[in-house]
C-alpha positions as CSV (number, residue, x, y, z in Angstrom):
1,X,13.0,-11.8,-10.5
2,X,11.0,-13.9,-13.3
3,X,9.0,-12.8,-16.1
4,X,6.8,-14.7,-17.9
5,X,5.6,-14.0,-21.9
6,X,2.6,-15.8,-23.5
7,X,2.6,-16.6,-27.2
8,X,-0.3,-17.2,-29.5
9,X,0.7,-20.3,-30.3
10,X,2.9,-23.2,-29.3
11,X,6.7,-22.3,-29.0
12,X,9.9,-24.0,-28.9
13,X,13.0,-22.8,-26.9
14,X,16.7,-23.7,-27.7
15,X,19.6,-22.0,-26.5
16,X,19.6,-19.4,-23.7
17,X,17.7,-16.6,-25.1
18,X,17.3,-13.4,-22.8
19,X,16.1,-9.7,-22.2
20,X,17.9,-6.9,-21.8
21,X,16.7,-4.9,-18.6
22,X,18.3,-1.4,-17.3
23,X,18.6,-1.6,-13.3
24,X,19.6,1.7,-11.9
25,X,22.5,2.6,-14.9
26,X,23.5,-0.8,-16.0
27,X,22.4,-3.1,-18.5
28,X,21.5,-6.4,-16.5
29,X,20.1,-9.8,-18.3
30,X,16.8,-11.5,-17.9
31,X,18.1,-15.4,-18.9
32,X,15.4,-18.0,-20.4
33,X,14.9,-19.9,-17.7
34,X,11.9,-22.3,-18.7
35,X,8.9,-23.1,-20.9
36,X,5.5,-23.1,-19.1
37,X,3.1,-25.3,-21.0
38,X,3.4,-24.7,-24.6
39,X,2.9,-21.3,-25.2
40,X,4.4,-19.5,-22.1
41,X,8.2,-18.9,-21.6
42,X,9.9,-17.0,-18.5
43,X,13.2,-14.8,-18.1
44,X,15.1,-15.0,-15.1
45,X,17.2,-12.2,-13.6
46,X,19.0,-12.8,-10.1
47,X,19.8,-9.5,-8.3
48,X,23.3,-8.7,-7.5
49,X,24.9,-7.2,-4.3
50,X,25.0,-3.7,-6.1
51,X,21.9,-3.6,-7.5
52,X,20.6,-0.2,-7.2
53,X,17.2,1.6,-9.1
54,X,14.7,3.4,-7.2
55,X,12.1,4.3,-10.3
56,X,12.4,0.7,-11.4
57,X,14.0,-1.0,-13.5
58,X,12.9,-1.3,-17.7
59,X,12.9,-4.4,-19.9
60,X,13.5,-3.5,-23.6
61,X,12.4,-5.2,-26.3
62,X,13.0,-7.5,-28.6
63,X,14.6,-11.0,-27.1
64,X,17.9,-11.4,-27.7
65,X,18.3,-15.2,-29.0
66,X,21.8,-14.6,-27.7
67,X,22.9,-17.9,-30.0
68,X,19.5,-19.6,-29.5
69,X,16.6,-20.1,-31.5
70,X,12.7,-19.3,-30.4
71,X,10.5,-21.1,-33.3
72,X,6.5,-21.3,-33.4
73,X,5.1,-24.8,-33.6
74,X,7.5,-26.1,-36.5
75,X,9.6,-23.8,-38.1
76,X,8.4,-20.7,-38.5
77,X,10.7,-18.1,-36.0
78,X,8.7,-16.4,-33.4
79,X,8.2,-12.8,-32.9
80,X,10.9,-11.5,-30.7
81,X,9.0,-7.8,-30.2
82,X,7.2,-7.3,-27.0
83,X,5.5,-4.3,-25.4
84,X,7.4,-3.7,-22.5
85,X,5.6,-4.0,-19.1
86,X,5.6,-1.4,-16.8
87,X,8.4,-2.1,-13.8
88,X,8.1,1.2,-12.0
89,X,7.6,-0.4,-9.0
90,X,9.8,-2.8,-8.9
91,X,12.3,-1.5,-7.3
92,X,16.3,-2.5,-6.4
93,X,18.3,-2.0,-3.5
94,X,21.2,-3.8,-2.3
95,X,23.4,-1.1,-1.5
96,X,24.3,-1.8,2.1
97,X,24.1,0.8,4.8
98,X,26.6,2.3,5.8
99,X,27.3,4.4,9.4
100,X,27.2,8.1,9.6
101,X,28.0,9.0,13.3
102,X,28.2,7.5,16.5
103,X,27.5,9.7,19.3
104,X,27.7,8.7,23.0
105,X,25.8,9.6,25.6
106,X,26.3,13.0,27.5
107,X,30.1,13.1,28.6
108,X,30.1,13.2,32.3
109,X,31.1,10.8,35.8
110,X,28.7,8.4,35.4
111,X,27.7,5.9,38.8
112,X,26.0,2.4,39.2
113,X,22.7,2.8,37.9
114,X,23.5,5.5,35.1
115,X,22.4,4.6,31.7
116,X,24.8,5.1,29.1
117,X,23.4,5.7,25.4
118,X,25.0,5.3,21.7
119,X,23.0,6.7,19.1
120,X,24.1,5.5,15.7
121,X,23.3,7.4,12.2
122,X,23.2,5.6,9.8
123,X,22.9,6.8,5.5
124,X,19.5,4.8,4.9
125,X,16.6,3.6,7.3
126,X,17.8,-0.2,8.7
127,X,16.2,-3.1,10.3
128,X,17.3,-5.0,13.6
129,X,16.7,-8.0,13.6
130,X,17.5,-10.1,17.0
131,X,19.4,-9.2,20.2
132,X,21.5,-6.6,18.4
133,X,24.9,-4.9,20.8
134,X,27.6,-2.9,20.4
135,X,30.5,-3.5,21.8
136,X,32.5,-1.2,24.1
137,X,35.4,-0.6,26.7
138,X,35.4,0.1,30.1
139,X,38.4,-0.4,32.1
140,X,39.8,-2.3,29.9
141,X,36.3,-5.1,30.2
142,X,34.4,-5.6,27.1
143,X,31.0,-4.4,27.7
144,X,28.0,-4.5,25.3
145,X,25.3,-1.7,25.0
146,X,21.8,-3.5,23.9
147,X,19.6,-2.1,20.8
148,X,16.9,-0.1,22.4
149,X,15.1,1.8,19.4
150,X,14.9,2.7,15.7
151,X,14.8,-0.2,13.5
152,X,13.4,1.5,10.1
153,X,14.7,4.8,10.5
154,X,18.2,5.8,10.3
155,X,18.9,6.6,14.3
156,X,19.2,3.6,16.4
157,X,19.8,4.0,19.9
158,X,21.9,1.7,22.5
159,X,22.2,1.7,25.7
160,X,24.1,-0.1,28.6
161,X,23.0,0.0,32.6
162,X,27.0,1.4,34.8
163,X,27.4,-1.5,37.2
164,X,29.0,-1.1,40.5
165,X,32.7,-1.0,41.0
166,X,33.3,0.1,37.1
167,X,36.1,2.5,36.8
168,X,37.3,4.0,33.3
């Protein structure tokens, strides 16, 4: 994520200033990361695995030189307070998903031709992406049940065609 602040008049950057931002419950940091022109600097913050906030995370103000200096054309220190911009949609989510159930298809003798389903739950709407399988036992063979449906919810279904001759 990058923000960008535009002075009234030319500044100079040493150091590694940066902002304090609140991202879910935690205190994260905005880093300088460049000077645009001469009057325009930008923070930098790179998300973490972790990273949770769903009302959107909240920049406070002032600039923390953090060791660094911030100076107006010359030496005159530059104003550190900003109004902070409103973030409620910018919104954070790396929490992975994880599985809730796994339910197989109707327990019964199943012949050639029979489909066998696995429906997955899962604790937060995921996307497949690719020729997604799960892989199962029959018999002691690996077999693979293909991604049919679901991708953006959190139910995703599977299902594998019986062949003839399997026995399990």
């Amino acid at each position: 994520l990058v923000y960008s602040f535009t002075a009234t008049a030319d500044l100079s950057v040493g150091g590694t200033p940066r902002i304090a931002a609140t991202v879910g419950s935690t205190t994260r940091y905005f880093t300088y990361l460049d000077s645009v022109g001469l009057k325009t600097i930008r923070f930098s913050y790179t998300v973490q695995s972790g990273d949770l906030d769903s009302d959107g995370i909240v920049l406070t103000s002032p600039i923390d030189l953090n060791g660094g200096t911030s100076l107006y054309a010359g030496s005159v220190p530059a104003e550190l307070t900003f109004i902070p911009p409103n973030n409620s949609g910018v919104r954070i989510d790396t929490v992975e998903p994880t599985i809730i159930s796994i339910a197989p298809s109707v327990a019964k003798s199943h012949v050639a031709g029979d489909i066998l389903s696995v429906f997955i739950s899962t604790n937060k709407p995921v996307t497949v992406v690719g020729n997604s399988r799960i892989a199962f036992d029959i018999g002691g063979i690996t077999r693979y049940a293909d991604y049919v449906s679901g991708s953006g919810t959190s139910f995703l279904t599977f299902s594998y065609t019986v062949t003839a001759g399997e026995i399990d």
